[in-house]
C-alpha positions, 0 to 999 in steps of 0.5 A: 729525838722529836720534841712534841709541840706541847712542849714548845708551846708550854714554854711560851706561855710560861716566858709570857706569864713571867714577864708579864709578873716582872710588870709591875706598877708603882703606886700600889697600895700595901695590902698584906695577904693572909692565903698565899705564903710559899713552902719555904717562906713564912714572910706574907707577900704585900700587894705591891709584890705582885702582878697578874700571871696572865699575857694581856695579849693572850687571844680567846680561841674558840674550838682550839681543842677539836669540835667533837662534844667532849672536847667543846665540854673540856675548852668550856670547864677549863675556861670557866676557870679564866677570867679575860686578861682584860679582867684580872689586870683590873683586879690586880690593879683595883680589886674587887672583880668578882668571878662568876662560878656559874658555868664552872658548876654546871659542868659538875655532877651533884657528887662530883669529887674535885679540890675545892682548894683549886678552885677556890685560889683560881677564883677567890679575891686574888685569882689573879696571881693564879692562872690556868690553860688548858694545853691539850686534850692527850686521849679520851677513853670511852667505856659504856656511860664513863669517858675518861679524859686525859689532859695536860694543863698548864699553871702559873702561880705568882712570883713562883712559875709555871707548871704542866700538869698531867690531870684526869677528869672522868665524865658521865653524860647525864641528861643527855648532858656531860657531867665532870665525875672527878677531876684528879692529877696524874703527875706535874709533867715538868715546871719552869721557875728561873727565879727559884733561887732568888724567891728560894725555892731551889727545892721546889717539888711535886708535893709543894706545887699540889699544896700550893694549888690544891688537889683531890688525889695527890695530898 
């Protein structure tokens, strides 16, 4: 049976965002957190326990979805939800690195229906233990003014692993401009967490990584 690149490429990210979570520096201050306790834990996590879920070598590519217009509309949504790795690396170590949410807004519709949640942990004081790719671009659907777009993105939480997500954003061009109508999931694909057990997380499930991360449609 073939396995799809994605697949490979999933799991390449996934080793780069979990051993760049095993890099931790050593005179961290201890700062307690309020926001970020897992499922099956109710110890909060300090500061010193955590480090940015990015590769610091992970390289900005332009066009690596296609050039058609929806497909530059797609890389620029799901990128307006990153920060360089430059940039996390320094919130992780000073804090205080505000993210711009400028872009991330105008790719939305007045009455756009999303998780707040989401976007919010991608973006708020500690965004850098939440991390965000898009992987691919699985199929675009076109009907009349509607286009629906399928991707398959991937998550890397903090001290928890990564995960691909099958989502669906359905977009409307207005103003001669598209515009994100929904964003929704479809079904975690697959997730890869090899210290489940150490952070007792055996069982881990679909509903628990849509809790932790936030979603309009699946809680």
């Amino acid at each position: 049976m073939r396995i799809p690149l994605s697949f490979f490429l999933f799991i390449t990210i996934s080793t780069l965002v979990i051993q760049s979570c095993e890099n931790k520096p050593k005179n961290r201050k201890v700062n307690k957190i309020d926001n970020l306790d897992t499922p099956s834990s109710n110890q909060k996590p300090n500061r010193d326990s955590i480090a940015p879920p990015t590769s610091s070598q992970k390289p900005k590519l332009l066009h690596r979805y296609g050039t058609k217009p929806i497909e530059l509309f797609m890389e620029k949504f799901y990128s307006s939800l990153e920060l360089s790795p430059e940039q996390n690396r320094k919130n992780y170590l000073e804090g205080g690195v505000n993210f711009p949410l400028e872009t991330f807004y105008s790719c939305l519709s007045k009455q756009a229906k999303y998780s707040k949640k989401r976007v919010s942990r991608l973006t708020e004081e500690y965004h850098d233990r939440y991390h965000i790719e898009l992987i691919q671009i699985d199929s675009v659907k076109e009907n009349n003014d509607i286009i629906e777009v399928y991707t398959n993105v991937m998550y890397g939480i903090y001290e928890t692993g990564s995960f691909e997500n099958l989502e669906k954003l359905t977009v409307k061009k207005i103003d001669g401009a598209f515009k994100v109508e929904r964003w929704e999931d479809i079904k975690l694909k697959q997730k890869h967490m090899p210290n489940a057990q150490f952070y007792k997380l055996q069982n881990f499930s679909e509903r628990d990584f849509y809790f932790m991360v936030g979603s309009v449609n699946k809680i």
